[in-house]
C-alpha positions in Angstrom: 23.3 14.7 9.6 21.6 14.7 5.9 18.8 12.4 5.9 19.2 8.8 4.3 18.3 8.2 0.7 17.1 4.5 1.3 16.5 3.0 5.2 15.7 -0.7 5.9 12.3 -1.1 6.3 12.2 -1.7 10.1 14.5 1.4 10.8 14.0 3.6 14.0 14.5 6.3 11.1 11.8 5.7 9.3 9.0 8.4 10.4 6.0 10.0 8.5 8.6 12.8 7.3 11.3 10.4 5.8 8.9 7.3 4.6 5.6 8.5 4.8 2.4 7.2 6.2 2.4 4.2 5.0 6.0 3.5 5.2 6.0 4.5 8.8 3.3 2.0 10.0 5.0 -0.5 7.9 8.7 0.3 9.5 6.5 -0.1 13.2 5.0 -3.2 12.7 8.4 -5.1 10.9 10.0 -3.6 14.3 7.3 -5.4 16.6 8.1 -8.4 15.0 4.8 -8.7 12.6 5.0 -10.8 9.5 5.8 -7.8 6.9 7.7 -9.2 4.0 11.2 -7.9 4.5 12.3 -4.6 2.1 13.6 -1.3 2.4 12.7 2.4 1.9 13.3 4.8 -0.6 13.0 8.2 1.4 11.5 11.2 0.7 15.1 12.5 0.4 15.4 10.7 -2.6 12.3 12.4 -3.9 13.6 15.4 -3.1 16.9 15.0 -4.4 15.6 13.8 -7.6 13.2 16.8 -7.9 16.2 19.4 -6.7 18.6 17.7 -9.5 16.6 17.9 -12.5 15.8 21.5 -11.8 11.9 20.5 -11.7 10.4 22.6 -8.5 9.5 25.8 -10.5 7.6 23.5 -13.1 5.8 21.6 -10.6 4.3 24.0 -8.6 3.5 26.0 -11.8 1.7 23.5 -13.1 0.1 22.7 -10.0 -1.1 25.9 -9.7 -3.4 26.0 -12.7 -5.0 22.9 -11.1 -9.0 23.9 -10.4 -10.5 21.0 -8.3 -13.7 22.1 -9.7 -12.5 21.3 -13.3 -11.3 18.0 -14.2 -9.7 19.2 -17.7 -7.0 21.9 -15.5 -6.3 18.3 -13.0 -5.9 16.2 -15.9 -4.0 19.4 -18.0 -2.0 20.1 -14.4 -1.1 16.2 -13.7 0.8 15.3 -17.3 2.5 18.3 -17.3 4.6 17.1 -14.3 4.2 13.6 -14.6 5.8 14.2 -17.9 8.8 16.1 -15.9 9.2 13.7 -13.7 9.5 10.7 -16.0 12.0 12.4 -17.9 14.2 13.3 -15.2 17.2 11.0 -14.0 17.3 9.7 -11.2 20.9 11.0 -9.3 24.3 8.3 -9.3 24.3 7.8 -5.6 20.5 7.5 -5.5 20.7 4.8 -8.3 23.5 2.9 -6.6 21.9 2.7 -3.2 18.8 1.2 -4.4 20.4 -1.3 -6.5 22.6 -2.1 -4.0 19.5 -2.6 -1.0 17.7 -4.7 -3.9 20.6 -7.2 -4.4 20.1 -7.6 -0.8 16.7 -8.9 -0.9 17.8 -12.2 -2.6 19.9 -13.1 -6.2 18.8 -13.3 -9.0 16.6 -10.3 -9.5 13.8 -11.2 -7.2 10.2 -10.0 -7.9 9.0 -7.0 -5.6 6.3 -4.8 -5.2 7.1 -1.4 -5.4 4.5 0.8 -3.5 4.1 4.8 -3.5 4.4 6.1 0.3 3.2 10.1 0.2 3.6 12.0 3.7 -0.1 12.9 3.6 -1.7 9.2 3.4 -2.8 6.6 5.9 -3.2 8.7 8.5 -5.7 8.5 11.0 -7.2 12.4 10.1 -6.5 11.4 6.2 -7.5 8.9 4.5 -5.8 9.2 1.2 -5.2 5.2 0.5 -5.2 4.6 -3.4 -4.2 7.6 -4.9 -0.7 7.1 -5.5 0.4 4.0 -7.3 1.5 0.3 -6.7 3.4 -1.7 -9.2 3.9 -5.6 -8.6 6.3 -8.7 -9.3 9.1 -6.1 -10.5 12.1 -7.4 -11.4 15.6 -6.6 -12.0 17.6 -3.8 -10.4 16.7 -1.3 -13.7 13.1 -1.7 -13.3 12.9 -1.1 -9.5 14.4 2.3 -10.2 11.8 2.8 -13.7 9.0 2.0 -11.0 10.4 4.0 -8.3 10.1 7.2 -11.0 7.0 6.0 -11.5 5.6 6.2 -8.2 7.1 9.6 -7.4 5.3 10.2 -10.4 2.4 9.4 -9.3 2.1 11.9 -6.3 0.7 14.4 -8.9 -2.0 12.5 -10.0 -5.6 14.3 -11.3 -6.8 12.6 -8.1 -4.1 13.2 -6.0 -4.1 16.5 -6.9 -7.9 17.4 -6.1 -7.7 15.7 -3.2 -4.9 18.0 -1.4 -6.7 21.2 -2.9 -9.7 20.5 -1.3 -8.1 20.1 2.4 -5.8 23.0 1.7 -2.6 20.9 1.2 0.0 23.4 0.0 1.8 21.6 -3.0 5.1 22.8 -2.1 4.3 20.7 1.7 4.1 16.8 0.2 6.4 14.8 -0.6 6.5 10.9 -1.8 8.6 7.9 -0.7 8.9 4.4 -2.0 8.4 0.7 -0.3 10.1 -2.0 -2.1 9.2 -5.5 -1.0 9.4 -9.1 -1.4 6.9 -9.9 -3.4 4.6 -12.2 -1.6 3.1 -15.2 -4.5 -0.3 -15.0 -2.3 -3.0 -17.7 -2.6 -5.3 -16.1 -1.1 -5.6 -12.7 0.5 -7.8 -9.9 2.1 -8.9 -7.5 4.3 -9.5 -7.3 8.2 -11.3 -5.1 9.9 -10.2 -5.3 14.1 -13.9 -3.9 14.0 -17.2 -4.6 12.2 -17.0 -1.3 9.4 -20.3 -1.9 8.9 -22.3 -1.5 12.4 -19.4 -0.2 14.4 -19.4 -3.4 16.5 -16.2 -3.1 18.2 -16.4 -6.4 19.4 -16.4 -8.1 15.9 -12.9 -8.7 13.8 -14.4 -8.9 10.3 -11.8 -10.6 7.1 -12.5 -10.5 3.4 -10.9 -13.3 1.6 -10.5 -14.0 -1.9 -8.0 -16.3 -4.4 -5.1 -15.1 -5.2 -3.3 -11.7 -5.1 -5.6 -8.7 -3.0 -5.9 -6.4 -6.1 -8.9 -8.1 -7.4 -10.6 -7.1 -3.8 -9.0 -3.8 -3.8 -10.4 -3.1 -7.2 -13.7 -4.0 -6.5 -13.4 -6.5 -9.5 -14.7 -10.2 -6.8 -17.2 -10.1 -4.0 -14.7 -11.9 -1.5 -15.9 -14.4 1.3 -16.7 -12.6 4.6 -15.9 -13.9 8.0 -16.7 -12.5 11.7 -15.4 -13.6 14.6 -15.7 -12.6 18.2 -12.8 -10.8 19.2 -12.7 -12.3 22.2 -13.3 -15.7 22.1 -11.9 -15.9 18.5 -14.5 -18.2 17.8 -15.9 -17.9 14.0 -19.8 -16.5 14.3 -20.7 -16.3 11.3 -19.2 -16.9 7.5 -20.6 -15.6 4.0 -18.9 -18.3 0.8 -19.1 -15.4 -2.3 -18.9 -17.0 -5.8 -15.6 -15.5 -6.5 -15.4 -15.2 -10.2 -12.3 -13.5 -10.9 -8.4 -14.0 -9.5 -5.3 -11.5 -9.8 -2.7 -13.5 -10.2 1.0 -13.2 -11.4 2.0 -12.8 -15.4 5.3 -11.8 -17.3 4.5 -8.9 -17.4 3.2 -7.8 -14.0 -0.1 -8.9 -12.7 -3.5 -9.9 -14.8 -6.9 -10.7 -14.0 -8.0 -14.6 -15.0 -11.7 -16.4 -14.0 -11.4 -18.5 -11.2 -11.9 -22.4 -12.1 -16.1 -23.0 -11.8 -15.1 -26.3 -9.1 -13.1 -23.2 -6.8 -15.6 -20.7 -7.3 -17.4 -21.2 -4.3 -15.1 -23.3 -1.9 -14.2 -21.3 1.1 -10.7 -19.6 0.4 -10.0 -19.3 4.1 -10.4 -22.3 6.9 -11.4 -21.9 10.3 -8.1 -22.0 12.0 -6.2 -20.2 9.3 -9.4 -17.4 9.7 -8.1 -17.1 13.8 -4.5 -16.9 13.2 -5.3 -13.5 11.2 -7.8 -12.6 13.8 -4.8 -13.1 16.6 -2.5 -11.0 14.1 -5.2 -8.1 13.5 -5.6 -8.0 17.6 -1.8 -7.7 18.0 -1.7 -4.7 15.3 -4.8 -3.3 16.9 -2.7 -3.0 20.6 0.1 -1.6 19.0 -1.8 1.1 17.1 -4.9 1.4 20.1 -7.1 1.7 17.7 -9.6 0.0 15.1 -7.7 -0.8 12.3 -8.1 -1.6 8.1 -5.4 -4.4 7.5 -4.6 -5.6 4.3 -3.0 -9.5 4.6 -1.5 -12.5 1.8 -1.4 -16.2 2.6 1.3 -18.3 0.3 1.5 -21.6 1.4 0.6 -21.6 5.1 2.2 -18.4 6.0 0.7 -14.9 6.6 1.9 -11.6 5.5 1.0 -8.2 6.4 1.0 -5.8 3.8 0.0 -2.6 4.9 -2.5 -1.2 8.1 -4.4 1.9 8.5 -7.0 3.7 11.0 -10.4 2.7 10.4 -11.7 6.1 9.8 -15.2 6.0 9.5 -17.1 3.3 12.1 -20.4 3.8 12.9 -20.9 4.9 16.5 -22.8 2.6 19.1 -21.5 -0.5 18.1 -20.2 -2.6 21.3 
């Protein structure tokens, strides 16, 4: 049978070859009933399909071919080239029509979603390749999903992206990209757990990084978020670090912005105890599923948890209990 263009995001379908790495642990953990905001795939199909339509293979790999990892002007030269491509391709009829139609079915009136890029060579437990392709947030409106969706495939040709795969011998002709479009989830707070201490390997330690608002300003390294540990066992809370979170990503017009977080919030703790063991209880129920350590990112709105995406930890220190 030809492969689907779009797949709901739990889908038995959705492996590493049609959805990508992240997109496949996403599709696992929505199936075993985690809290994943509901959405749907865009496939590599698509991706294909788009590329295959608009004639734009031959001008890709040409392009990618004058890329030198050892100089960042032929990366830079290399990546615009097809980025350019890409963004002025069009996306096909059907392709259009099926995503419009599986965003209309995430709620009316033109809910806000994050879009996020999904390449076959990321978030895997070998490859570590998180970050290099793009994520674009509170989209709106069945016309923009599709502009972001470009924009993502887009994205798999990055400078970065591109060095990256030429250093571990990643033919260019092999990867491919898909799409994750969610619910967009108005977080209060959110983080990162570790179902193991990243720092001294202690296997015995889930470690969470909390901060106001949307995870972004974490992710970007912009706030020094409050850090928690907790005995995986007992789930009792052994120790907890209150940072002085300056700044906040939080929701604007036209996407996302950065704002300083009010002086009197700064240095309250944005997690509670019992809000801090629920998420341990969640990271030990995606630890079991994967059987191994894992990097979880997480949102809180309101009282309710989200996960937003998990990966191998791929670097712990040995020895750690």
């Amino acid at each position: 049978m030809n492969d689907p263009l779009v797949l709901p995001l739990d889908s038995p379908l959705a492996t590493l070859k049609r959805v990508g790495g992240k997109g496949e642990s996403l599709a696992w953990m929505a199936a075993a009933g985690l809290p994943v905001p509901p959405g749907f795939h865009v496939t590599t199909n698509s991706y294909r399909r788009f590329v295959d339509e608009n004639h734009l293979a031959e001008s890709i790999l040409s392009a990618a071919g004058q890329a030198n990892p050892g100089d960042p002007g032929s990366l830079d030269n290399a990546s615009a080239t097809i980025q350019s491509h890409i963004m002025q391709g069009v996306i096909p009829a059907d392709t259009s029509a099926v995503v419009s139609q599986s965003y209309a079915g995430l709620g009316a009136d033109d809910p806000p979603v994050a879009v996020r890029s999904s390449a076959t060579a990321e978030d895997l437990p070998e490859m570590s390749s998180a970050g290099q392709q793009e994520t674009y947030l509170n989209v709106r409106g069945a016309a923009e999903v599709l502009q972001a969706t470009k924009r993502c495939w887009a994205s798999l040709w990055t400078a970065r992206a591109l060095a990256y795969r030429a250093r571990r011998g990643i033919r260019f002709d092999e990867v491919a990209i898909a799409v994750i479009v969610q619910q967009l989830v108005p977080a209060d707070v959110a983080g990162i757990l570790f179902t193991a201490n990243p720092l001294t390997g202690a296997r015995n330690q889930i470690v969470i990084n909390a901060a106001w608002g949307l995870g972004e300003a974490i992710a970007g390294g912009l706030v020094t978020p409050d850090t928690l540990i907790l005995n995986k066992q007992t789930g009792v809370l052994e120790s907890q670090t209150i940072a002085d979170k300056e700044v906040t990503t939080v929701l604007s017009t036209a996407g996302t912005r950065q704002e300083p977080v009010p002086d009197g919030k700064r240095r309250q703790p944005s997690l509670q105890p019992e809000q801090a063991t629920t998420l341990a209880d969640l990271g030990l129920r995606i630890e079991q599923l994967y059987h191994r350590p894992m990097d979880v990112e997480w949102a809180m709105a309101g009282e309710r948890i989200f996960i937003l995406q998990a990966r191998p930890i791929t670097s712990l220190p040995a020895g750690g209990s």
